[in-house]
Every structure is written in C-alpha cells, then in structure tokens.
N, C-alpha and C positions, 0 to 999 in steps of 0.2 A: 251641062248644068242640071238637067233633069235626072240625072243620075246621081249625082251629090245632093240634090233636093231627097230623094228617096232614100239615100243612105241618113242624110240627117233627120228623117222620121223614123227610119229603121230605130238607130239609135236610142230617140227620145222615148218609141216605146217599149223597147229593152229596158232601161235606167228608170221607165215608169215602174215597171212588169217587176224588175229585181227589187226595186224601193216598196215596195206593197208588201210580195213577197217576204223581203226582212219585216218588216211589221204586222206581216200576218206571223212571223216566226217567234218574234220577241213578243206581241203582247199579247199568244198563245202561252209562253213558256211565262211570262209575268201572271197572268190568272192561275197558272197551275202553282203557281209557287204560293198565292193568295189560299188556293185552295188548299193545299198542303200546310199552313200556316191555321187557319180552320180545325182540319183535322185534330193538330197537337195541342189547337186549346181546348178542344174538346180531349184529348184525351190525358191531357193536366187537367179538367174538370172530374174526368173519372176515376186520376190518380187519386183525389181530395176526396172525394167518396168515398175508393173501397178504403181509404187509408182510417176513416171514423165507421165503418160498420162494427157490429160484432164480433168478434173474437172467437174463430173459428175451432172447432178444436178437431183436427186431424183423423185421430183414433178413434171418432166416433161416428165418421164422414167413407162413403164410400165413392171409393180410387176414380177419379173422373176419366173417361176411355182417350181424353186427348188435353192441351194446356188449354180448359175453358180461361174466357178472357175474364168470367165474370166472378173469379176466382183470384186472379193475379193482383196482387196488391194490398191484399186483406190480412190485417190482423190474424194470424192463428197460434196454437199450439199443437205439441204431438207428443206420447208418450213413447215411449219402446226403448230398444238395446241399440247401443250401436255395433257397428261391424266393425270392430278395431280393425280389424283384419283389409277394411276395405275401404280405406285412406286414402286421397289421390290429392296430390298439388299441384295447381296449375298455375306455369311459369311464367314471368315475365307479367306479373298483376300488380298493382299500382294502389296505395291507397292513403292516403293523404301527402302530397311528395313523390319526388322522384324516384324514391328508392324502391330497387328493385325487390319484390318477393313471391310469396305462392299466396292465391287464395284455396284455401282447408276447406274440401269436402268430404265428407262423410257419410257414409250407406247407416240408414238408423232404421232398425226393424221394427214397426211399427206392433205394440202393443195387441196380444191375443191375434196376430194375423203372421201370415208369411211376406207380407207385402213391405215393402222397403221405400221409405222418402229419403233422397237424398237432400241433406243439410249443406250448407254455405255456411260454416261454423265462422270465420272469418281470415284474417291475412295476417303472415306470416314473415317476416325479413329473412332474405335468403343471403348465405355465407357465400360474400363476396371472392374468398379466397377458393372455395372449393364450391362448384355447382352443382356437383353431384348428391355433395351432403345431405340427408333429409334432417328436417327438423325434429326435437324428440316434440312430440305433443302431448299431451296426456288425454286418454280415452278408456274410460272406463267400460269394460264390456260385460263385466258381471252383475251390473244393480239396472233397474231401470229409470232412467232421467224422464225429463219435462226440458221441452225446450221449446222456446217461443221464439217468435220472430214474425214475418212478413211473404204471402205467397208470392213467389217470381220465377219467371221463368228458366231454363238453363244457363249457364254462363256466357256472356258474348264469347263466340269462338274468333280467335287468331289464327294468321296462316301460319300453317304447319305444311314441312317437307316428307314426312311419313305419314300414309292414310290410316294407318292404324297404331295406337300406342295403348301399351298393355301395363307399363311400369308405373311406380308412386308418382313419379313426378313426368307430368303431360304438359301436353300445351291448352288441349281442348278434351272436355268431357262428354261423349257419347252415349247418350240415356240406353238406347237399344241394347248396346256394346257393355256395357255396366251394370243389366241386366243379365247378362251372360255370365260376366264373371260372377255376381254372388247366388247366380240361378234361382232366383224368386224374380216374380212380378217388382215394376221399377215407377213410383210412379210420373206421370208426365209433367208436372211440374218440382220445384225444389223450396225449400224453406230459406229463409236468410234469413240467421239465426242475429237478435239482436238483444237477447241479454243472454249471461251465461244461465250455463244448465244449472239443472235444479239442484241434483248431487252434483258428487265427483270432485274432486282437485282442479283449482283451475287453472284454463289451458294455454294462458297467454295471449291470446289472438288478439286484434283489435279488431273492433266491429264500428267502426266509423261511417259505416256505406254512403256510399255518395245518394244524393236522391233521384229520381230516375227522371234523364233529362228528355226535355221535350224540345227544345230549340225552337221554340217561335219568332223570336225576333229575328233569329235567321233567316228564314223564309221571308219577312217583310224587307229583309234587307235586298235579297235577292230578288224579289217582286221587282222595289226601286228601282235596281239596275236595269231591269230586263224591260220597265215603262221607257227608262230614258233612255237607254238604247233605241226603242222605237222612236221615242219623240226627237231624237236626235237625226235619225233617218229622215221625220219627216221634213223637218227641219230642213236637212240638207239639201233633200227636193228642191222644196219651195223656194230657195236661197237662190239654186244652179240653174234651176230649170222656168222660172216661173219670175221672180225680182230683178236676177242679174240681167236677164235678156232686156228682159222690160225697158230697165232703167237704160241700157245701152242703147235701145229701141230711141228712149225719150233725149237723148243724148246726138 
C-alpha cells in the first residue's frame, strides 16, 4: 500500500512538473510572439517615415560601406548609363497574380563615377511555351537617364539548386558576384524603380510593387494560440488534478 501511495505522488509531481513546464513553454513563446508583433509596428512606423522624407538623390550621395537601414525606403533618384550589357532576370517572380515572370534588374552607372547601383526596373511575363526565351527590353546605353524610385534592399532570395549562376536569367542575385562581373564597385543597396525613366523608349515592365509587408496581425494571432495553449494546460490541471478528485472526495 505504501508503495502505490509513493507511486501516486510520484506521478502527481510528474504531471505537476510537465503542466508548468508546458506553460512555462507556451506563454514564453506567446510573449515572444507579442514582442515580435512590437517590432514590426515599429518598423511599419519607419516604413511611413522613410516613405515622406526627402527625395534623395543618388549621384550626389556617397556609396554607403553596407545596406544602412536608415536609408532603406526613402524616396530617391540617380543619374548615369545603364549597363545593357548587364541584364539579369530573376525567375519564378510574381506580381499582381499568379502569373509567372522575371523581375528586371539592371547595373546603372552612376553619373561622373565608376560605381554602379543596381535598379529593380520592374516584372516582366515570361513565355510559357519556351523558358529559356529572354524578353526583348529596351535599354538604352548611350544617353544618360534619371530614374527614380525607392531605396530597398536586394531581392528576396529563393532556393536555388546551383550555388553559382552567371547567366540572364537566375533565380537569385548576388551583389558581391555582380560586382565581379561588371568589375566596378556594386553598391549595397538597390533602387526600385517606380516611374519610368526619364529618356529612352519605354520598356514595358510593370512596376505595381507590392508594399513591404510587415505581418502584425500575425504575430497577435500566434501570441493567442500560444496564451491559450497555456490556459488550456492550466486548465486541464486544475480539472484532473485538483476538481475531479475533490469532487469524488465529496462524493
């Protein structure tokens, strides 16, 4: 009898230990999800910011050594040439709709310098019958344009099966790597070009861009689950361990 007595305190403080435990787990991972929730309104408060500052203008600015954050989002322009020569489309991009295409980037030499910003000219639909195809675009290399647009960072990168791609049409663009190929300085951020250029013939692209998302409410969502996960623990506790005996007690 003293031995089943000991096992059934064993137990109870097992199923206390593990019931804690889950609620020390859940409404650790429900604050962090609060906290991550925080984060991205603050940083949808800084999208709304850099998005009404001044109007930067590029070619007048010198090449920041890495993507400052306090740069990303800001109205700019830039003068210079582009690099016809140094086109890249990246595949399987998305932009209003399911339809598959490349979004157009291009190496644009910045005005009186050797330095190079790479532009995010915008998205292109790709020929469903043939994948290889490139698109003609038009890119004028001999005058020099104005292009305006929005400072952002490199493109979200996709999984790719090859660590290196050197051809028009990639998956992912490599600022270091893309610096090699037009052998000038590259700079660390990119432009997303949102109206056309200033010369030149236009190039077709659409420049819809999505706005850059911050998911808050997801976080609150996942907060929710992750309180009532715990409160459901505690819950059950209280139910199995603490009510039911009771009542069988008074019973």
């Amino acid at each position: 009898m003293a031995e089943t007595m000991d096992q059934a305190r064993w137990r109870t403080w097992v199923v206390l230990a593990a019931t804690l435990l889950g609620m020390g787990v859940t409404a650790s991972l429900g604050r962090w999800q609060l906290d991550r929730a925080a984060q991205k309104e603050s940083l949808q408060m800084a999208l709304r910011t850099q998005a009404v500052r001044p109007t930067l203008s590029l070619h007048e600015s010198t090449m920041p050594e890495d993507a400052d954050v306090t740069w990303l989002h800001r109205p700019a322009i830039v003068r210079g040439r582009w690099l016809a020569g140094h086109t890249v489309l990246l595949d399987n991009r998305q932009m209003q709709g399911p339809q598959p295409g490349f979004f157009v980037l291009t190496g644009l030499q910045i005005e009186g310098r050797e330095e190079v910003l790479v532009v995010q000219r915008g998205w292109v639909a790709r020929d469903v019958s043939d994948r290889s195809r490139v698109p003609d675009i038009p890119t004028p290399f001999e005058e020099t344009v104005t292009v305006a647009g929005r400072i952002a960072p490199p493109p979200a990168k996709l999984y790719q099966f090859a660590p290196l791609e050197t051809g028009v049409i990639r998956q992912n663009l490599d600022l270091a790597q893309f610096a090699q190929e037009v052998r000038r300085p590259v700079w660390p951020v990119t432009l997303v070009q949102t109206e056309p250029a200033s010369t030149g013939a236009a190039d077709g692209l659409l420049r819809q861009w999505p706005e850059p998302s911050v998911d808050v409410h997801k976080h609150y969502g996942y907060a929710f689950q992750w309180f009532a996960l715990c409160a459901l623990m505690a819950g059950l506790y209280v139910w199995f361990q603490v009510l039911r005996p009771w009542r069988r007690r008074s019973t």
